[in-house]
C-alpha positions in Angstrom: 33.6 76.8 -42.1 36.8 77.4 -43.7 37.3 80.8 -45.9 36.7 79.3 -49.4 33.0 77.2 -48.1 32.5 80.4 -46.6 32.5 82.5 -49.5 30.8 80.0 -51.7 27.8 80.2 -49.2 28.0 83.7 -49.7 27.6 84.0 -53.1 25.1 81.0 -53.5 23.1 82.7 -50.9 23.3 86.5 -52.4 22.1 84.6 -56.0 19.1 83.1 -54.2 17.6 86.5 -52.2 18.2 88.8 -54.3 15.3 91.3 -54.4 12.4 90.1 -52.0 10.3 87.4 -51.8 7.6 88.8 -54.6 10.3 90.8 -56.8 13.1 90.0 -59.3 14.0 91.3 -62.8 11.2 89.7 -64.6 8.5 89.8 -61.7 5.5 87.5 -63.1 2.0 89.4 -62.7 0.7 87.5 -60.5 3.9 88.8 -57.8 2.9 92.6 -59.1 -0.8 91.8 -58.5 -0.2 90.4 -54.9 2.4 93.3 -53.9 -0.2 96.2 -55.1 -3.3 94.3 -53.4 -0.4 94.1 -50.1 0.3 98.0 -50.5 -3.6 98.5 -50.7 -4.7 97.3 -47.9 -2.0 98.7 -45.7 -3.0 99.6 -42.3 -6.9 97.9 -42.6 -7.5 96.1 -39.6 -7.2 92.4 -40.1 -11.1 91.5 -38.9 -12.3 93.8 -42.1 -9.3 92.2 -44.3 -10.4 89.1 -43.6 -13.8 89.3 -45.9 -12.3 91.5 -48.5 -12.2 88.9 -51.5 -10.3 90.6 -53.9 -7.3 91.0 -51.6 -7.1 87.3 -51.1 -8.1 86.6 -54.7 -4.8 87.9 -54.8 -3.0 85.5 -52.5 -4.7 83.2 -54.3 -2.9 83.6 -57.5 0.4 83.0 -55.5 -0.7 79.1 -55.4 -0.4 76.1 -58.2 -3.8 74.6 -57.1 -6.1 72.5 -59.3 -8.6 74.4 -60.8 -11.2 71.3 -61.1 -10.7 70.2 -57.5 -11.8 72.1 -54.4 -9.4 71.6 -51.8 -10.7 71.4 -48.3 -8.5 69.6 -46.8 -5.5 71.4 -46.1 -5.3 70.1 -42.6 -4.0 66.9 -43.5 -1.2 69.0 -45.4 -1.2 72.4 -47.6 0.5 72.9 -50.6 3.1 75.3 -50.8 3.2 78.9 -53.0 4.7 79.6 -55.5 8.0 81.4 -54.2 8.7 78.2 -51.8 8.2 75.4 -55.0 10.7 77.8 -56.9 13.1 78.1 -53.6 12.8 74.1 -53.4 13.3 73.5 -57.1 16.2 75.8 -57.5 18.1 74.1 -54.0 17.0 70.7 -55.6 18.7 71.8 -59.2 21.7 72.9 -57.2 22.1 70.0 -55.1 22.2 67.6 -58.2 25.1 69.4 -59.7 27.7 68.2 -57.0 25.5 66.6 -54.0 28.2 66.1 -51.6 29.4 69.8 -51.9 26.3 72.0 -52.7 24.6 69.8 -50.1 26.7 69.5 -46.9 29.2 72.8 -47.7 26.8 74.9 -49.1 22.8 74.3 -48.1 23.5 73.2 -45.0 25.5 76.1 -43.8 21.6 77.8 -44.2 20.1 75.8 -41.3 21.4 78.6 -38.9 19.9 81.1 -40.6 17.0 78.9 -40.7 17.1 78.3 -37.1 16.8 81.9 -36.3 14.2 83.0 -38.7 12.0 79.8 -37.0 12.8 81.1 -33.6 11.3 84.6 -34.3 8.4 83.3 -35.6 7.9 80.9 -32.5 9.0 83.6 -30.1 11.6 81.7 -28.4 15.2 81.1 -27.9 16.8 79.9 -31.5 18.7 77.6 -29.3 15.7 75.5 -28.3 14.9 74.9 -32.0 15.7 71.6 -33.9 14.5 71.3 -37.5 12.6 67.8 -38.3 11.2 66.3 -40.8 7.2 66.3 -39.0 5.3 66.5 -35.7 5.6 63.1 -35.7 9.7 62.9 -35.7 9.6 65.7 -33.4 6.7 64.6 -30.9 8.2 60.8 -30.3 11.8 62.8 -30.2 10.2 64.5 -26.8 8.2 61.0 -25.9 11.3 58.2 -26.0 13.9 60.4 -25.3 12.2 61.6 -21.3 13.6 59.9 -18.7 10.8 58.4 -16.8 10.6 54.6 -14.8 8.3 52.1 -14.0 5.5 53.7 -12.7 5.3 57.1 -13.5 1.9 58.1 -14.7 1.6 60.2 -17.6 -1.9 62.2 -18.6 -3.4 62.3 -21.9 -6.4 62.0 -23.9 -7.8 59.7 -26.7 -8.8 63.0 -28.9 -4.6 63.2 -29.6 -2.7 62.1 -32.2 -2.9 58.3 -33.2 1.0 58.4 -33.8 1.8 60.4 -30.4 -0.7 57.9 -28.3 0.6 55.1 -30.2 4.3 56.1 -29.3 3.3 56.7 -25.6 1.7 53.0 -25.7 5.2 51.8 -26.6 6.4 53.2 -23.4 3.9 52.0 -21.5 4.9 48.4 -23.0 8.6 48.9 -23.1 9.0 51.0 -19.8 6.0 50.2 -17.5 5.0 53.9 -17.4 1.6 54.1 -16.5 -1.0 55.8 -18.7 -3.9 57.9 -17.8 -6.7 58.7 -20.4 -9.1 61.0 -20.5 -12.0 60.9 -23.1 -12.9 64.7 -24.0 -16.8 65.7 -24.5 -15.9 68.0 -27.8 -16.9 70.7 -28.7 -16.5 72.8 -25.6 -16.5 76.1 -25.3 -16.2 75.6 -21.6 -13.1 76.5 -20.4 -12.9 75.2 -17.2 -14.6 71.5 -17.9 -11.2 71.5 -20.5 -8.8 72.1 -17.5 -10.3 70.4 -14.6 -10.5 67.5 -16.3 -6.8 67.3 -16.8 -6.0 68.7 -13.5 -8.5 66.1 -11.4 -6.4 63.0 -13.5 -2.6 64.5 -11.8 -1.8 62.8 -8.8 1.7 62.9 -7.1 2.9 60.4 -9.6 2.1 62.1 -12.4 5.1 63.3 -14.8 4.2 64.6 -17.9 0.7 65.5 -18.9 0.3 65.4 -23.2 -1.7 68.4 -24.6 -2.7 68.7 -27.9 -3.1 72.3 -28.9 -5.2 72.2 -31.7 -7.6 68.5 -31.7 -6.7 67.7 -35.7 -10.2 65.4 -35.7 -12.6 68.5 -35.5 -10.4 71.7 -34.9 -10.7 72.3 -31.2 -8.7 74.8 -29.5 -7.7 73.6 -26.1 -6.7 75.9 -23.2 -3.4 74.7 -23.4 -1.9 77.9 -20.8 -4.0 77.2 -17.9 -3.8 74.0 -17.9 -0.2 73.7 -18.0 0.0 76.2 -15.2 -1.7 74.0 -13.2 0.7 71.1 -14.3 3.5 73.0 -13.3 2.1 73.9 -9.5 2.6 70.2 -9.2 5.8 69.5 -10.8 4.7 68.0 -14.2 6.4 68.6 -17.5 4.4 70.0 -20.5 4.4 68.0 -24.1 2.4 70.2 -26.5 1.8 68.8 -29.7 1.0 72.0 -32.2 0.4 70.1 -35.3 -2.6 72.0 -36.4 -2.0 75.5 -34.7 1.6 76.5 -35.3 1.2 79.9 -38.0 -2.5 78.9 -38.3 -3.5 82.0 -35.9 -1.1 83.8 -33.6 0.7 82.5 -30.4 4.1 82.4 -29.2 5.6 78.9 -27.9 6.6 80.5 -24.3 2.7 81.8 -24.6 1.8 78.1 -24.0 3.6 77.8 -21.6 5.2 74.0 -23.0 8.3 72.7 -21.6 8.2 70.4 -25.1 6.8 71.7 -28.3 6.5 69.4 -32.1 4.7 70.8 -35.0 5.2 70.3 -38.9 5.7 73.2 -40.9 4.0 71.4 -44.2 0.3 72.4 -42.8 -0.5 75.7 -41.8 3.1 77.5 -42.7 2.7 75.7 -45.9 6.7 75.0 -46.3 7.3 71.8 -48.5 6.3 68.7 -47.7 8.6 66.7 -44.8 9.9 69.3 -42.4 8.8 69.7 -39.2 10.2 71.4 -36.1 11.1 70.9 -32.6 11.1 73.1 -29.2 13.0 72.1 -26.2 12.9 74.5 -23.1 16.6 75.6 -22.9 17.3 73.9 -19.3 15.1 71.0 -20.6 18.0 70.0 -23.3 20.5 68.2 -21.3 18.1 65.9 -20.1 16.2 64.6 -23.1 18.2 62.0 -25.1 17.4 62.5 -29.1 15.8 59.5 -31.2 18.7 59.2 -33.5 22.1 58.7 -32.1 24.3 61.9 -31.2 28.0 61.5 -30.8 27.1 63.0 -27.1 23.5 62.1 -26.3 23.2 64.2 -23.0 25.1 67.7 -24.1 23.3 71.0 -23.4 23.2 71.7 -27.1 19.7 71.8 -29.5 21.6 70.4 -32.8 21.8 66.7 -31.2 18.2 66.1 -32.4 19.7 66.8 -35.9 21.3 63.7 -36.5 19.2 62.2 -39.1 22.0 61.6 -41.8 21.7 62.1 -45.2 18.2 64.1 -45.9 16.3 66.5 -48.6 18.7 69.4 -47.8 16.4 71.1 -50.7 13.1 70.9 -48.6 14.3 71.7 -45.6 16.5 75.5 -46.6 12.9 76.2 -48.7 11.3 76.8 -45.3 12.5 79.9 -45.6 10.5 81.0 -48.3 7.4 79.6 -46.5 8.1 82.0 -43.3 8.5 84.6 -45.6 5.1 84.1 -46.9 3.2 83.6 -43.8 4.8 87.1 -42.5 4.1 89.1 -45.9 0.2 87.8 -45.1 0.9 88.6 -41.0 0.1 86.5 -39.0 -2.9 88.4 -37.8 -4.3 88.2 -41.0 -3.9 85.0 -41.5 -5.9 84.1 -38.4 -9.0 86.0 -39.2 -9.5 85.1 -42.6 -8.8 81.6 -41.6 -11.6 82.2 -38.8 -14.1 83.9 -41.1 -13.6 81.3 -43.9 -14.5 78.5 -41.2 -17.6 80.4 -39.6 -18.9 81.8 -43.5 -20.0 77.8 -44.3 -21.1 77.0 -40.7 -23.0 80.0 -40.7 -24.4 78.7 -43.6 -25.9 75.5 -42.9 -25.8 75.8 -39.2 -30.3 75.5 -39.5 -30.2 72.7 -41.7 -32.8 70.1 -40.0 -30.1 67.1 -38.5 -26.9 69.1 -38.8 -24.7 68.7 -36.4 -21.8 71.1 -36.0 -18.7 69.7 -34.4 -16.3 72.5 -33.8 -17.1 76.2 -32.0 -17.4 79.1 -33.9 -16.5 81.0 -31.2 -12.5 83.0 -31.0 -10.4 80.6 -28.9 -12.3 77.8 -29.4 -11.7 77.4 -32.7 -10.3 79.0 -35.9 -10.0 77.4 -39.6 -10.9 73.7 -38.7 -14.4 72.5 -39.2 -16.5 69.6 -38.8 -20.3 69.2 -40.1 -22.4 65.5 -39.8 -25.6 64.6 -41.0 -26.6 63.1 -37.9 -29.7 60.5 -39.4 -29.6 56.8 -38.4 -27.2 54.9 -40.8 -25.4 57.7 -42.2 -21.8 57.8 -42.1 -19.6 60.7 -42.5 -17.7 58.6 -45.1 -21.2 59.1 -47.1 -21.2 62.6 -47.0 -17.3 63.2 -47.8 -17.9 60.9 -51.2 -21.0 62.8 -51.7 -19.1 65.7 -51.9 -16.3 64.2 -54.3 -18.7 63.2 -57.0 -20.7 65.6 -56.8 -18.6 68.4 -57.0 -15.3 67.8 -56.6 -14.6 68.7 -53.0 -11.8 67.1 -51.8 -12.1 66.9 -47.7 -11.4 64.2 -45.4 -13.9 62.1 -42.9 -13.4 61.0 -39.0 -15.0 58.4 -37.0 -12.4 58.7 -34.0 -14.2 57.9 -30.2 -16.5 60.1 -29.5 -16.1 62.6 -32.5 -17.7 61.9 -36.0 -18.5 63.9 -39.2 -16.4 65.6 -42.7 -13.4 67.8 -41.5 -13.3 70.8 -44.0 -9.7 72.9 -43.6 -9.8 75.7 -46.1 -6.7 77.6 -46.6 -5.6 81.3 -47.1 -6.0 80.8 -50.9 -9.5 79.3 -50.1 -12.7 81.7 -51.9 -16.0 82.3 -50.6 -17.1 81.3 -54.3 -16.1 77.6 -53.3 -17.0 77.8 -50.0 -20.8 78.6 -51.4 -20.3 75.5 -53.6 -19.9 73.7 -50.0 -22.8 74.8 -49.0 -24.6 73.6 -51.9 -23.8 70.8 -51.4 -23.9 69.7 -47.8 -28.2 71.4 -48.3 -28.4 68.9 -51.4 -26.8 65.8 -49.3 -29.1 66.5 -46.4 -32.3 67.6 -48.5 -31.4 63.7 -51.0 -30.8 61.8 -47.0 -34.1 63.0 -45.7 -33.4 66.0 -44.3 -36.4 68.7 -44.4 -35.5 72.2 -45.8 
């Protein structure tokens, strides 16, 4: 960067973080709300946090949401506070006073920066970090660019990712690679049906097995560790998709134990909407050939899966804000209020005659993802998600996916008891109208 760019970064960057992320001159009161509730709570252990509505009433207040719509599905992707929509707007404004400049000489100089923060919050090396624009990008990066021949067998399940099967399909059609598929019996809470049944499919020609960390259709948490370790006795490389667990409760990356890692960073970190990121093992690099063309596809060096050309500069430095956020929460936090939230409605409704429950409630099986189903003859769980809408305004998402049916509900961290009550109200009233006995 030559000594003017660098100085212009500089000063751009000084004007943008100044103060921290909740203070400035004229600090709104919702900011001076959230930093007292912050300085209240201090040391209180996260479990007893976690049910302590007025301090998230206050986190709360940091969010644009509609007041006439209940959001519960933040899974499919969350909106962003307020302090990343003003980072975002402000890089936008700034881009559209000279794009070429402000974007490639000036916002761009941030993605280091960026790259660093990321890797502290993924506990890795920042040099196995490449920002993308979604799990998606990130997860076919790992799944065209692997190296692999007629023949080799790869391992996953049809509870993943329609894009990520999709994607290993094409392989399978372009490349001959043989895939083996598992069909999960979910919920489980049985951690070693989970692993043995990946282990049993491995057989000496096996090459990579796909793991999804967090099963988006019902919010299963799979053992993802164990049975990686037991990949790795054999040879076979790890692709862990972390869609729905990345900053939704705490983990590192080398924790998993993944030789491959994708995960967008527009659901549970709540960062603007199209960035995602990817994790390459450091001696995995070389070999894995990026989707978009690099001047030298096979170098030793993250930044080749950064070729995307022009892109929303604006979105992608406002991430910053987003980790920012999630770390002023903690992590911690985040996890146990997201866990209490998800178990407060189960709880809830759990005795209502021809309920069916399709996630655990149980730490490590599951955490903010939940699934509910009346389960009576000709009901779909399209019926009870428009239910819900007209009735009162819930906004949630249904799946009919193999073997797994029912409403997936995703609260977030600025997610009330108060709403989850009206929830419950209204899953008793759709059973109790559907012939249900209360």
């Amino acid at each position: 960067m030559s000594t003017f760019n660098r100085r212009s970064f500089l000063h751009t960057l000084k004007a943008f973080s100044a103060g921290t992320l909740l203070s400035s001159i004229t600090q709104p009161a919702w900011s001076r709300n959230l930093q007292t509730a912050l300085e209240t709570a201090g040391s209180k252990p996260p479990d007893q946090l976690a049910s302590d509505e007025d301090f998230w009433s206050y986190i709360q207040q940091s969010y644009t949401v509609s007041p006439y719509i209940i959001n519960l599905n933040n899974g499919g992707v969350a909106p962003s506070p307020k302090p990343v929509q003003e980072a975002m707007k402000r890089y936008f404004d700034l881009c559209n006073e000279t794009p070429s400049h402000f974007m490639w000489r000036i916002l761009d100089q941030g993605r280091e920066p960026l790259r660093q923060n990321l890797a502290r919050v993924a506990g890795c090396n920042a040099e196995e970090i490449a920002i993308q624009r979604n799990a998606s990008e990130a997860l076919e990066t790992i799944i065209f660019g692997l190296p692999l021949m007629r023949g080799d067998e790869v391992v996953l399940s049809k509870q993943d990712y329609p894009n990520v099967m999709n994607a290993w399909k094409q392989r399978e059609q372009r490349d001959g690679v043989k895939l083996i598929w598992l069909n999960l019996e979910l919920p489980s809470e049985d951690t070693g049906y989970l692993v043995n049944a990946y282990a049993k499919a491995f057989t000496a020609k096996t090459k990579v097995v796909q793991l999804t960390h967090t099963i988006n259709w019902n919010g299963q948490i799979m053992p993802v560790r164990a049975i990686a370790d037991a990949a790795h006795k054999k040879g076979i490389e790890v692709i862990v998709d972390g869609a729905h667990s990345f900053a939704h409760f705490e983990y590192t990356i080398p924790d998993l134990g993944a030789d491959y890692f994708g995960t967008s960073l527009h659901k549970w970190l709540s960062a603007c909407i199209g960035v995602g990121m990817l994790y390459v093992k450091k001696e995995k690099v070389k070999k894995l050939y990026p989707l978009f063309a690099a001047p030298e596809p096979d170098i030793d060096d993250i930044r080749k899966f950064e070729h995307l050309g022009t892109r929303p500069f604006f979105i992608e430095q406002a991430v910053g804000k987003a980790i920012e956020f999630h770390e002023m929460i903690g992590a911690g936090r985040k996890e146990q209020r997201l866990m209490y939230l998800k178990n407060y409605w189960m709880e809830r409704v759990k005795d209502i005659p021809n309920i069916k429950l399709g996630t655990s409630m149980k730490p490590g099986f599951g955490c903010g993802i939940g699934l509910v189903h009346l389960n009576l003859p000709k009901l779909l769980p399209g019926d009870l998600e428009l239910f819900l809408w007209n009735n009162y305004k819930i906004h949630s998402t249904n799946v009919q996916h193999e073997n797994i049916q029912g409403v997936r509900i995703t609260p977030n961290v600025y997610t009330t008891t108060k709403q989850l009550d009206v929830l419950v109200e209204g899953i008793h009233a759709y059973a109790k109208n559907r012939g249900g006995k209360q």
